[in-house]
C-alpha positions as CSV (number, residue, x, y, z in Angstrom):
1,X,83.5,4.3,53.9
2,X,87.6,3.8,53.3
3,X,87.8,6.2,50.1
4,X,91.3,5.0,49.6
5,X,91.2,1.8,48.2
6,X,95.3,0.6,48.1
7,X,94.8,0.9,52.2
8,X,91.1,-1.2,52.0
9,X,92.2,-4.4,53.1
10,X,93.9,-3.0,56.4
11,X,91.1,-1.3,57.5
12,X,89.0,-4.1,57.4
13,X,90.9,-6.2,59.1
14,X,92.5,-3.7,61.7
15,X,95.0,-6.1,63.0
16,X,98.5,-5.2,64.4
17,X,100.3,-5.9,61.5
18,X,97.6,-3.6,60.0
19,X,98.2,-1.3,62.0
20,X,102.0,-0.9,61.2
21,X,101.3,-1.0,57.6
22,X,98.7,1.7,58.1
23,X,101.8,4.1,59.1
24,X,102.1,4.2,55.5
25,X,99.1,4.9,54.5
26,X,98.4,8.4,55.5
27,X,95.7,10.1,53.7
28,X,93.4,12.9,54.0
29,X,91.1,12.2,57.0
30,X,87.4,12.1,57.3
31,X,87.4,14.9,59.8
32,X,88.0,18.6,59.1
33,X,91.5,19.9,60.1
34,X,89.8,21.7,62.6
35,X,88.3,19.0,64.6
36,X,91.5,18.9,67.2
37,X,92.9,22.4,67.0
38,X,89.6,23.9,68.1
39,X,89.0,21.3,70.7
40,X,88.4,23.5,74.0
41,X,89.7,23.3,77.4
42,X,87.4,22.0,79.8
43,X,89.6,21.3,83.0
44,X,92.8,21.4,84.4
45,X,94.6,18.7,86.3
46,X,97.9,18.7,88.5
47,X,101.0,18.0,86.3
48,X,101.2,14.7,88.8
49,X,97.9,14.0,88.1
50,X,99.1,10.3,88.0
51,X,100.6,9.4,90.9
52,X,100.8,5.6,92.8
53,X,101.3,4.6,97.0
54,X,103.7,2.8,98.1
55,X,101.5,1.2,101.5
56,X,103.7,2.0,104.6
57,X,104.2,-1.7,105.3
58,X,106.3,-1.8,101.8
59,X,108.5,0.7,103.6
60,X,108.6,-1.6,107.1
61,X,108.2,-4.5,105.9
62,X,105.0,-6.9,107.2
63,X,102.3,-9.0,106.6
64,X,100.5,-7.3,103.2
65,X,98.1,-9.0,100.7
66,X,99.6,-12.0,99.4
67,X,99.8,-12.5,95.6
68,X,97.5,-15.1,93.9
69,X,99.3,-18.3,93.3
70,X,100.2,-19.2,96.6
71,X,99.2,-21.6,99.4
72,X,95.4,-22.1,99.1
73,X,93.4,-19.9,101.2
74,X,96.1,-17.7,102.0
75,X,95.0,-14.0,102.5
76,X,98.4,-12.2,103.7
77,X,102.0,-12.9,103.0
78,X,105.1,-11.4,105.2
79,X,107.5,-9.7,102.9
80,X,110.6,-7.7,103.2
81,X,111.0,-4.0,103.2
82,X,110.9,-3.0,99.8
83,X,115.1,-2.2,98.4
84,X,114.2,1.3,97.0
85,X,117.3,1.7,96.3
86,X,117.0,-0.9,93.8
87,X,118.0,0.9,90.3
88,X,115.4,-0.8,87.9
89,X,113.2,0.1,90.8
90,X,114.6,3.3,90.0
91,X,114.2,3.8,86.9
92,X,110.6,2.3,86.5
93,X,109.2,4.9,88.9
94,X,111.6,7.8,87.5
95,X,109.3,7.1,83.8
96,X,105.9,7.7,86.1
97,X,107.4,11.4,87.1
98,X,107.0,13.9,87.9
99,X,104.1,12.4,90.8
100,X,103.1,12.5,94.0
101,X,103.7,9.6,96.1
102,X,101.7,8.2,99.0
103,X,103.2,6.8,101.8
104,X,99.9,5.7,103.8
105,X,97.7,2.9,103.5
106,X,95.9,0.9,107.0
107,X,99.2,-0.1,108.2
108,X,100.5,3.6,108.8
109,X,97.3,4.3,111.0
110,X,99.5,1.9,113.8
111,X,103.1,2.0,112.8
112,X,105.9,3.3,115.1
113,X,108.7,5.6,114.4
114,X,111.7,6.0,117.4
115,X,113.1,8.5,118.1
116,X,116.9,9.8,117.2
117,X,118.9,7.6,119.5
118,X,116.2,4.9,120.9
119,X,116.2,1.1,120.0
120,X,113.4,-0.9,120.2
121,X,112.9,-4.6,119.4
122,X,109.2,-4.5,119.2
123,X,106.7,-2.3,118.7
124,X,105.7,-0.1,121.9
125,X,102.4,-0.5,123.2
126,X,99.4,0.5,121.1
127,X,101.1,-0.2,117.7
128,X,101.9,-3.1,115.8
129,X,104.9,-2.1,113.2
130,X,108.1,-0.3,113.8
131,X,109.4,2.0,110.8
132,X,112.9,2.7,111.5
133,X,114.6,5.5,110.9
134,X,116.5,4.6,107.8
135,X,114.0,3.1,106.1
136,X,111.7,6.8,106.4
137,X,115.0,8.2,105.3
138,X,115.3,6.4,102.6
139,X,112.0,6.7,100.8
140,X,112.6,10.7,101.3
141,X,115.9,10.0,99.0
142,X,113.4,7.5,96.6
143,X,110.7,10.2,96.3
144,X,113.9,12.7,95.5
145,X,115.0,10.6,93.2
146,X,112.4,9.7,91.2
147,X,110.6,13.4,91.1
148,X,107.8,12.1,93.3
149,X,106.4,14.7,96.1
150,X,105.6,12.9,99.3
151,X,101.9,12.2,100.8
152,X,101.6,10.7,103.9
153,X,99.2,10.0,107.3
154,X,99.9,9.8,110.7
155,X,99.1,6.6,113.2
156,X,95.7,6.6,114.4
157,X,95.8,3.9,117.1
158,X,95.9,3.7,120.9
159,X,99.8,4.3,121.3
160,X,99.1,7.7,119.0
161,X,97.1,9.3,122.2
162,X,96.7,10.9,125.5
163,X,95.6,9.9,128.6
164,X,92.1,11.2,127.8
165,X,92.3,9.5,124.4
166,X,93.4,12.4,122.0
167,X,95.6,12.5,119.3
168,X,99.1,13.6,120.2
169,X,101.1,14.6,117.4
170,X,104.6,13.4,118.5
171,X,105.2,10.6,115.7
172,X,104.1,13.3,113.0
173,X,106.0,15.5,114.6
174,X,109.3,12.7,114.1
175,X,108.2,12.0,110.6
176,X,108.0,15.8,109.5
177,X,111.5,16.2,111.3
178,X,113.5,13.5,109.7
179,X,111.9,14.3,106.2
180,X,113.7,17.2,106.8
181,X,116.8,16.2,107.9
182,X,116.7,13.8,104.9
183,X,116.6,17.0,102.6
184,X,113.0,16.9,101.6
185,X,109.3,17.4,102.8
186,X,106.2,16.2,103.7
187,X,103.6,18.2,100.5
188,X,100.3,17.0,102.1
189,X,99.1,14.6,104.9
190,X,95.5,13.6,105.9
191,X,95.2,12.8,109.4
192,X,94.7,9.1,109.5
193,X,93.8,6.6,106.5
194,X,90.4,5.7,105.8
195,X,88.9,7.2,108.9
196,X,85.4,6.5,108.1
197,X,86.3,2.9,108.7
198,X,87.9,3.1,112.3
199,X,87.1,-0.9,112.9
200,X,89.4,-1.6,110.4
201,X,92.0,0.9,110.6
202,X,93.4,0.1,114.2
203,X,91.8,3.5,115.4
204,X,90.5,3.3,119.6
205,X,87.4,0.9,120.0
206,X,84.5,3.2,119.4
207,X,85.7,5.5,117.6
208,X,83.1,8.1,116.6
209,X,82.6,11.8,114.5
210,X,83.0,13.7,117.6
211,X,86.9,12.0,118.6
212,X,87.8,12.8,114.9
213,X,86.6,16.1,114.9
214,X,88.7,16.8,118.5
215,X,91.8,15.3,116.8
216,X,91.3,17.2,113.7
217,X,91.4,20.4,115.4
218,X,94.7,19.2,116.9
219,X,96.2,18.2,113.6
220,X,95.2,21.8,112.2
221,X,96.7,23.2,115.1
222,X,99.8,21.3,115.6
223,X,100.7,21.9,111.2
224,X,99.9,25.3,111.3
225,X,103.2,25.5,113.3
226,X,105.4,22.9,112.6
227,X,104.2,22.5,109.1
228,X,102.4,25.8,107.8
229,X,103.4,24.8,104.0
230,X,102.3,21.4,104.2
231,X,98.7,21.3,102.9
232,X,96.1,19.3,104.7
233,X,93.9,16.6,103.3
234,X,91.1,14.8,103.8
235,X,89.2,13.7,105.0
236,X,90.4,10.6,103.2
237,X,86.5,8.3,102.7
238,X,85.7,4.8,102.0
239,X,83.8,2.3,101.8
240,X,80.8,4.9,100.8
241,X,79.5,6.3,97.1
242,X,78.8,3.3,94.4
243,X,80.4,0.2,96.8
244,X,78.6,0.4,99.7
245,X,75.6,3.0,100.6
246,X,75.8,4.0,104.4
247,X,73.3,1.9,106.1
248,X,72.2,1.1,109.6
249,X,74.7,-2.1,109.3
250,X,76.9,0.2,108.2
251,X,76.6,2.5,111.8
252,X,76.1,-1.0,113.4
253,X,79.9,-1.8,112.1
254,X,81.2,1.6,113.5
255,X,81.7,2.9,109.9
256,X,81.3,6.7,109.8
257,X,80.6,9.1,107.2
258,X,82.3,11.1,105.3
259,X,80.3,14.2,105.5
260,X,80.3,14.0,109.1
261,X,83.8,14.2,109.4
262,X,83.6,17.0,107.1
263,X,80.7,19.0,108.5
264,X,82.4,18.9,112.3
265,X,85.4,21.4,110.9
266,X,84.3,23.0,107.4
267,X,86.5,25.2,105.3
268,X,89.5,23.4,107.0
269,X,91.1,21.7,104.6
270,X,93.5,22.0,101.3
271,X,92.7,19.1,99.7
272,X,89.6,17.0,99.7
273,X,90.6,13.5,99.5
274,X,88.6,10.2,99.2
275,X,89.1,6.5,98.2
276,X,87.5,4.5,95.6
277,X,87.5,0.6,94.6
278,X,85.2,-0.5,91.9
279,X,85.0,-4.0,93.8
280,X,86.3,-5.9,97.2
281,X,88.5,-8.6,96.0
282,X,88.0,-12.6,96.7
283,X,90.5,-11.9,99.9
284,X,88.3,-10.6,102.1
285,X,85.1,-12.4,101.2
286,X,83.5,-10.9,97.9
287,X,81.7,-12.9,95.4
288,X,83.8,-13.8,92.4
289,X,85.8,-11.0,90.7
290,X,83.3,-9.3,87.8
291,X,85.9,-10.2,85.3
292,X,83.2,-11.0,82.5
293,X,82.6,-7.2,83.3
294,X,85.4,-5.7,83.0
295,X,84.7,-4.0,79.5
296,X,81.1,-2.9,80.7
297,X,80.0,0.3,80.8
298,X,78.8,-0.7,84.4
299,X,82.0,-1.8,85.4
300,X,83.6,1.5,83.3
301,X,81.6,4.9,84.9
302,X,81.2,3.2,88.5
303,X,84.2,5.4,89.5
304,X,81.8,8.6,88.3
305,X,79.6,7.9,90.7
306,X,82.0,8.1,93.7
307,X,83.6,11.3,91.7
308,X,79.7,12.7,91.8
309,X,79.3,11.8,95.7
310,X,82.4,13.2,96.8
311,X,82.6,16.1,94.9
312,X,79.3,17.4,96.2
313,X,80.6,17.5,99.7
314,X,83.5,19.2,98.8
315,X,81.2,21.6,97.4
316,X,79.3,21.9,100.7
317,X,82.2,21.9,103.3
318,X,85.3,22.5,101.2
319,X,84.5,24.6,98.4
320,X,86.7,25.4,95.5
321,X,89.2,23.2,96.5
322,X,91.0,20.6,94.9
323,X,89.2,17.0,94.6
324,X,92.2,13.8,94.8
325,X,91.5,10.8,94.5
326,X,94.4,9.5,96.5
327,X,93.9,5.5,96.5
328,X,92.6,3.5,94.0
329,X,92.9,0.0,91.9
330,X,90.4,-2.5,90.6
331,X,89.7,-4.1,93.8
332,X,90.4,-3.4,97.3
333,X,92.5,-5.7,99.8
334,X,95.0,-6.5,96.9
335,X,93.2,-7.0,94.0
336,X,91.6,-9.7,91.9
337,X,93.1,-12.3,90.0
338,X,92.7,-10.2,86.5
339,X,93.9,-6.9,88.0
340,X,97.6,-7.2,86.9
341,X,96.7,-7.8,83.2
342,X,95.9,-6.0,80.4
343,X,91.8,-6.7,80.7
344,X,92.4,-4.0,84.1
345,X,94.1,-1.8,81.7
346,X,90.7,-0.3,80.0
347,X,89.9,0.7,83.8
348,X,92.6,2.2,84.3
349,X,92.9,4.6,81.5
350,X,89.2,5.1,81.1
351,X,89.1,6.4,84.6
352,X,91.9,8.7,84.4
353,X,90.0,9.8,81.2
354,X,86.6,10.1,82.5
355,X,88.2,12.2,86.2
356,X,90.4,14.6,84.5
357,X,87.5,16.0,83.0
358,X,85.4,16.4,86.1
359,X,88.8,17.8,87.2
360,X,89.9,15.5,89.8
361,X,93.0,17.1,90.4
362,X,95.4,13.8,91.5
363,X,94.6,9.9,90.8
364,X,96.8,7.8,93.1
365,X,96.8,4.4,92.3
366,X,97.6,1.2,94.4
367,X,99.8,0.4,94.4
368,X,103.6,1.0,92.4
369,X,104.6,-2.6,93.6
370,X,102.9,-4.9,95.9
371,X,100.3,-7.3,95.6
372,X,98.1,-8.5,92.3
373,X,97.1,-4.4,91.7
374,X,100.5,-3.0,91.7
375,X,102.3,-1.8,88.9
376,X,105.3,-3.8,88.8
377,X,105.4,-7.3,90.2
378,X,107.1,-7.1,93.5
379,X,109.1,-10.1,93.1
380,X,110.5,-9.7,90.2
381,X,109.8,-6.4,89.1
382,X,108.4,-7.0,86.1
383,X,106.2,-4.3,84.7
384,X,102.6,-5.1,84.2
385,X,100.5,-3.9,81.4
386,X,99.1,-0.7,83.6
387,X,102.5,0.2,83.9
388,X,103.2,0.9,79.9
389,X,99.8,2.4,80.2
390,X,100.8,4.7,82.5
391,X,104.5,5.6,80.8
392,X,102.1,6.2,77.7
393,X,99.9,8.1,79.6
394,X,102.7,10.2,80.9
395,X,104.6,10.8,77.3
396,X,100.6,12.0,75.5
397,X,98.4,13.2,78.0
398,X,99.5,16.8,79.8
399,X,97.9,19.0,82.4
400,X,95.2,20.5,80.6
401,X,92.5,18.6,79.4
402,X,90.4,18.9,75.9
403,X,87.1,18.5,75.5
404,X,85.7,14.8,73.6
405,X,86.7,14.5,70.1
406,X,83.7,13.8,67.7
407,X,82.5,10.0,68.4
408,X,83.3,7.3,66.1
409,X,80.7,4.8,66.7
410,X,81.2,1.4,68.5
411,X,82.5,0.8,71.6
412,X,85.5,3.1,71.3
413,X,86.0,6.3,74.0
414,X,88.2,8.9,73.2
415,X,90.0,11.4,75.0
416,X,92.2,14.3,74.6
417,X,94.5,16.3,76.5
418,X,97.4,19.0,75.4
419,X,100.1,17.2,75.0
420,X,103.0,18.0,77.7
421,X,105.6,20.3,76.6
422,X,104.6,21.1,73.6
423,X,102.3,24.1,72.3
424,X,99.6,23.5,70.8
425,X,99.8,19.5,70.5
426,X,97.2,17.4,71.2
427,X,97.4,13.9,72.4
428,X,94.6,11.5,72.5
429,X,93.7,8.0,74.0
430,X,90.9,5.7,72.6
431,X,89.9,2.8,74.8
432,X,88.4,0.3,72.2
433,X,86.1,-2.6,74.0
434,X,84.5,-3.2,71.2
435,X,85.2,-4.7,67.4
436,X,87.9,-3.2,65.2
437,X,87.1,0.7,64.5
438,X,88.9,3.6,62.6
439,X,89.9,6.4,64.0
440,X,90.1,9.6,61.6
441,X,93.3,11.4,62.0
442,X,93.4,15.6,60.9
443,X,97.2,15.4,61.9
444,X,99.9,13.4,61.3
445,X,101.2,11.5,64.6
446,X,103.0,8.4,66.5
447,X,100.5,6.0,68.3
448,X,101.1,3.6,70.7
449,X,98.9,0.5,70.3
450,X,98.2,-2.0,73.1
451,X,96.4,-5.4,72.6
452,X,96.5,-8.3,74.6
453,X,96.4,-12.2,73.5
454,X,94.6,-13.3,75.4
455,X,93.0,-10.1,76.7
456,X,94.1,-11.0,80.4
457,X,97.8,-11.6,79.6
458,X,99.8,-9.9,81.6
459,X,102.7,-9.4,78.6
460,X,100.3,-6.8,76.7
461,X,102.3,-5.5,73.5
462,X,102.6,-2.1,72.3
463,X,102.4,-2.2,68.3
464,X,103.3,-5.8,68.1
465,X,106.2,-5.8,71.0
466,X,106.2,-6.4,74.2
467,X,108.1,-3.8,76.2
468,X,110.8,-4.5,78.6
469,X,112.7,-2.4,80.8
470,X,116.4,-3.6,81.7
471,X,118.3,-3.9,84.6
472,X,120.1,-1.1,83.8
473,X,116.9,0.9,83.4
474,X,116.8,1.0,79.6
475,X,113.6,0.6,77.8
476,X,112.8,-1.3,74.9
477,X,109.9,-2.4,72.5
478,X,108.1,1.2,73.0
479,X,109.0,3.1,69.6
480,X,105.8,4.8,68.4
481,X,104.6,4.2,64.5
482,X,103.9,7.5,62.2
483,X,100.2,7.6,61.4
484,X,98.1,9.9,59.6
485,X,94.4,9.9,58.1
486,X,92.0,7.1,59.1
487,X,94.3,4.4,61.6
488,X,92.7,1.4,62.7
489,X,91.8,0.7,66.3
490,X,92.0,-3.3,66.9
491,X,89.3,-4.5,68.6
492,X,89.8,-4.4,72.7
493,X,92.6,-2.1,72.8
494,X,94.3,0.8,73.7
495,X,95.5,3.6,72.1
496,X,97.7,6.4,72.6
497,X,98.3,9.0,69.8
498,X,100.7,12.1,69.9
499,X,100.1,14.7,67.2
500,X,102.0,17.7,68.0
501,X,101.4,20.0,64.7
502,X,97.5,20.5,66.1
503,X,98.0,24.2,66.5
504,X,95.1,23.9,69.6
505,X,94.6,27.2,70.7
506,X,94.1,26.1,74.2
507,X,97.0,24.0,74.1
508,X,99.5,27.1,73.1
């Protein structure tokens, strides 16, 4: 029960506008002052634990996903090579840093890079893109930019091989070199992308455990001299965990599995990778898009039980080594209709929430800007609501995270981390699919809310506004309101809170 009866009438009706009034309204709250200073640590995430891809065939140009909204049926779309020189580009990703950034994705597994000096008009045989020289150099001078360390894979198809069908490490061998040339490096590469789907990843016809295991032992070899720094990852799964079991149609389809691949050369790796989509989109065949689940608790935790299937192999072959998720979004192959609006939002924080705490190291999403799941609209670079979600993310959430606050009740999940850079502040997020709630409050703060009307508009506002970013790179409609003591949660939003007076003794 409100005790406080001058603020009665905002609680109850937890609006936006009821919200900003609440600033004023700061009281003493129902929780002890102790509740968030003595919240313990309970993991500890990479300082770029959110991170994005940027698909290699953004970088070369090609046929990607094409948006929704187009010609009828239409599954890809050719589009340019993305400008990254672009400065509201820019500046959009510079607000996401520090992070890692993933240059991969299924069109890297074929894509051609010459060599200093050779022109080509089309792509040699056993590939099917060409990534000129420039274009690598100039995502190196992006990812400097914009404080993003570069991940990466190396082509997987025939033209990638020897006579007897091996990898040959020549092309990573040319992307390593020019990275460095460019004044930067490669941090960490997998092998291939999504090996344990070779019939869909351009790989040899018949690919199988026992040719990834020889190449793997090349890969080892070949960084462990021309790249002994660079830390090796993988081995990269999909297709496996909560959306689809491995089956006998899966072996029938040539898919592999993950702890094969694993098994055939344990304790090799830095980094154990893997892939997760809570869905296959509408694109390539699946069954309308879930989107009257998309506040379910179903739809919510599904990305636990890939964290839970993954994370025991790298317990088995990989121990004690970092787990990254390293591609993810609501849907694979682009996305549904719903995923650039504010409904996908409540994913995508929950499951940052939910994985830092079973310390998944690095969440990578997909992508910054192409196709309905990126972060910005890649025609007009317009930021969607997971973008703001993500700036907010970046500004409350640091590096080491809290256990759960107390629960409120309702539909509401909360989580805290330290906040980053300052001692002993906490920040908190509380992802409200439910009716209105209260939140009790033992510091005074700034919150960010974000709401949605209609729930899948893709102009969510943040305490009333809706945020722009300018050409010139300069935000707006992102000021954070003071709160203190109870603060309403609206129903079906977001919330971010920064309280740095907490005094958490794990956060010092």
């Amino acid at each position: 029960m409100n005790r406080f009866p001058a603020c009665q009438g905002l609680y109850k009706s937890a609006s936006l506008a009821a919200l900003l009034a609440l600033a004023g309204c700061a009281t003493q709250s129902g929780h002890s002052s102790g509740v968030f200073s003595a919240l313990p640590r309970v993991a500890q995430v990479d300082e770029r634990f959110q991170s994005y891809n940027v698909e290699m065939v953004e970088i070369t140009g090609g046929r990607f996903w094409a948006p929704y909204g187009g010609a009828k049926g239409e599954m890809y779309r050719m589009r340019p090579p993305t400008d990254l020189t672009d400065p509201r580009l820019m500046a959009m990703a510079r607000l996401l840093g520090p992070a890692y950034i993933r240059i991969s994705g299924t069109w890297a597994n074929s894509t051609y890079l010459p060599a200093e000096g050779e022109t080509v008009s089309a792509p040699p045989p056993g590939f099917n893109q060409i990534l000129k020289r420039d274009q690598w150099t100039g995502l190196v001078k992006f990812a400097r930019a914009v404080d993003a360390k570069i991940v990466t894979s190396f082509p997987a198809s025939p033209g990638a091989r020897n006579a007897d069908g091996s990898w040959n490490p020549s092309q990573a061998q040319r992307l390593l070199d020019l990275a460095r040339q460019a004044g930067g490096e490669i941090h960490s590469a997998e092998l291939f992308n999504e090996p344990t789907i070779p019939p869909h990843g351009a790989f040899p016809k018949g690919y199988k455990v026992d040719d990834f295991a020889r190449d793997f032992r090349i890969f080892r070899e070949w960084a462990g001299k021309a790249a002994p720094k660079m830390k090796l990852a993988g081995a990269g799964g999909t297709a496996e965990g909560s959306m689809m079991k491995h089956s006998a149609q899966g072996d029938a389809m040539g898919f592999l599995q993950s702890e094969d691949l694993l098994k055939a050369n344990p304790g090799s790796l830095d980094i154990v990778s893997y892939h997760f989509y809570g869905n296959v989109s509408q694109r390539c065949g699946s069954p309308p898009s879930l989107k009257d689940q998309a506040l379910s608790d179903d739809w919510l935790d599904r990305t636990l039980l890939d964290e839970a299937f993954y994370a025991a192999l790298r317990d088995r072959y990989a121990p004690g080594k970092p787990l990254w998720l390293n591609e993810t979004a609501q849907a694979a192959c682009g996305g549904s209709p719903w995923a650039s609006t504010f409904l996908d939002t409540f994913r995508y924080v929950n499951q940052m929430g939910v994985l830092a705490r079973k310390n998944v190291a690095v969440i990578a999403h997909n992508t910054l800007a192409a196709s309905d799941y990126g972060l910005i609209d890649q025609d007009t670079l317009t930021p969607r609501p997971n973008f703001w979600a993500a700036v907010l993310w970046k500004r409350t959430m640091g590096a080491t995270v809290l256990a759960a606050p107390p629960a409120i009740g309702g539909k509401v999940r909360l989580f805290a981390h330290c906040l980053p850079a300052r001692k002993g502040g906490v920040g908190l997020v509380a992802v409200n699919t439910g009716d209105a709630a209260e939140l009790p409050l033992a510091n005074p703060g700034q919150a960010w809310v974000m709401t949605g009307a209609p729930i899948d508009t893709r102009a969510a506002q943040v305490n009333g506004v809706v945020p722009l970013i300018a050409a010139d790179g300069k935000v707006s409609g992102l000021d954070g309101v003071k709160v203190a003591g109870r603060m309403a949660l609206p129903a079906q939003s977001v919330t971010f809170v920064s309280m740095p007076s907490t005094n958490n003794f794990a956060c010092r």
